[in-house]
N, C-alpha and C positions, 0 to 999 in steps of 0.2 A: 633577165631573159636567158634562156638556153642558145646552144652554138645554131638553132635555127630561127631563134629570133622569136620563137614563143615565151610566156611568160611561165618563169618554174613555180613549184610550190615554194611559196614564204620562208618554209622551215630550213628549206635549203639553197638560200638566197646567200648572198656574201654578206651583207648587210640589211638594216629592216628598210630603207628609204624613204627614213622620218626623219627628224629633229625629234631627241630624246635628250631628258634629263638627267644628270644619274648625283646622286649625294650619298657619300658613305662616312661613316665614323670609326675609330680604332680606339680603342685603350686599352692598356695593359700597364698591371703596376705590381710592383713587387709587397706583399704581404707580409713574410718572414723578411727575415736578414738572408735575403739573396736565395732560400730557398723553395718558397710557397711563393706561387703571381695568380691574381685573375687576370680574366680579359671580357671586355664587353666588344662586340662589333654591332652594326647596322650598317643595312643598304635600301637604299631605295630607285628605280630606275620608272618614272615616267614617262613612257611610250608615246607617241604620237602617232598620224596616222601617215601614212604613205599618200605617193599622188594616184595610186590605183586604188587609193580606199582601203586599204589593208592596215590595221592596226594591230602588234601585239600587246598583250594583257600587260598594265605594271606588274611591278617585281620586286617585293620587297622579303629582308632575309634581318635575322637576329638571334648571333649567337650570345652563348656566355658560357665561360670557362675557367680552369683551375691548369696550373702549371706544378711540376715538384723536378728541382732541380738532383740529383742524384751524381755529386761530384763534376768538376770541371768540363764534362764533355757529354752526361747526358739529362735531357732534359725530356719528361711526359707531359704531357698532355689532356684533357678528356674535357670537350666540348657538348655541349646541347645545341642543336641547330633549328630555328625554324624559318622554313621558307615558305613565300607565298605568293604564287603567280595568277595572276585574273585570266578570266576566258581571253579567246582574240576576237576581235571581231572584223567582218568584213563589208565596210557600207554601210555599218551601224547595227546590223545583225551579227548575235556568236556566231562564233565558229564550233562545231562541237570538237568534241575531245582535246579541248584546249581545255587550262588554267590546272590548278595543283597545288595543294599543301602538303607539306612534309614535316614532321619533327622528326629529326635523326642525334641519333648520340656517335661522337669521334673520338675514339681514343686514338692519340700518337707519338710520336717520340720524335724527340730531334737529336743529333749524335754532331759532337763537331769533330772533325777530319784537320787535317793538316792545315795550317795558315790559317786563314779567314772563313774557311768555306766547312758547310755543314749539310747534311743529307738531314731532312726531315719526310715522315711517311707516317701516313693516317688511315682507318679504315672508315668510312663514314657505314654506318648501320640505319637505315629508316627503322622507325620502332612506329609509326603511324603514318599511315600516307592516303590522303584524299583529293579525287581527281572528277575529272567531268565524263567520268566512263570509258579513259583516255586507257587503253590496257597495256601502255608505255610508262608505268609509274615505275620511280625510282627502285634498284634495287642494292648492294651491297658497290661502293665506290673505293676501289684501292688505290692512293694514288702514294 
């Protein structure tokens, strides 16, 4: 609810006001001797519904990737990304311009700094993205 006690939009709720599931996986293994790694992930997050009937769409995501170490401090990157979110619905009816898929390619790099700590930075690029006419679709993510 807002500071007058109406109820806001969903999307910018602090949390969804379900019980949601969420299961993800990681791996990463070295290929070469210490300087070629893939990596596989997956996620998945089953959504439930609110007590106002509001339910967001699951969400699930599956990268896979290649590592190349380039001496003791810098290490690339370049992943394939896809993600895939379902409509939401509300009461049992979509919502429109909800849900979305994406496949994006990340190349990045990771640098290590002084003692333990390491600055890593990625560009995520969408190379196909499909939406429910949602004209908020992904576009270039620098983080």
């Amino acid at each position: 609810m807002d500071v007058l006690g109406y109820i806001d939009r969903p999307d910018v709720q602090a949390g969804s006001g379900s019980w949601d599931a969420i299961g993800s996986v990681q791996y990463q293994r070295g290929v070469a001797i210490g300087a070629l790694g893939v990596m596989v992930t997956g996620m998945y997050r089953l959504n439930g519904e609110s007590s106002l009937g509001y339910q967001f769409g699951d969400d699930a995501s599956f990268g896979f990737g290649v590592t190349y170490s380039t001496g003791p401090r810098f290490r690339w990157s370049a992943q394939f990304a896809w993600r895939f979110v379902g409509e939401d619905s509300f009461r049992g009816d979509a919502v429109p311009w909800t849900g979305l898929t994406t496949l994006s390619v990340i190349p990045g790099i990771r640098v290590g700094l002084t003692g333990r700590s390491v600055l890593y930075t990625y560009l995520k690029v969408p190379i196909a993205t499909g939406s429910s006419g949602s004209p908020l679709a992904p576009t270039l993510d620098l983080a």
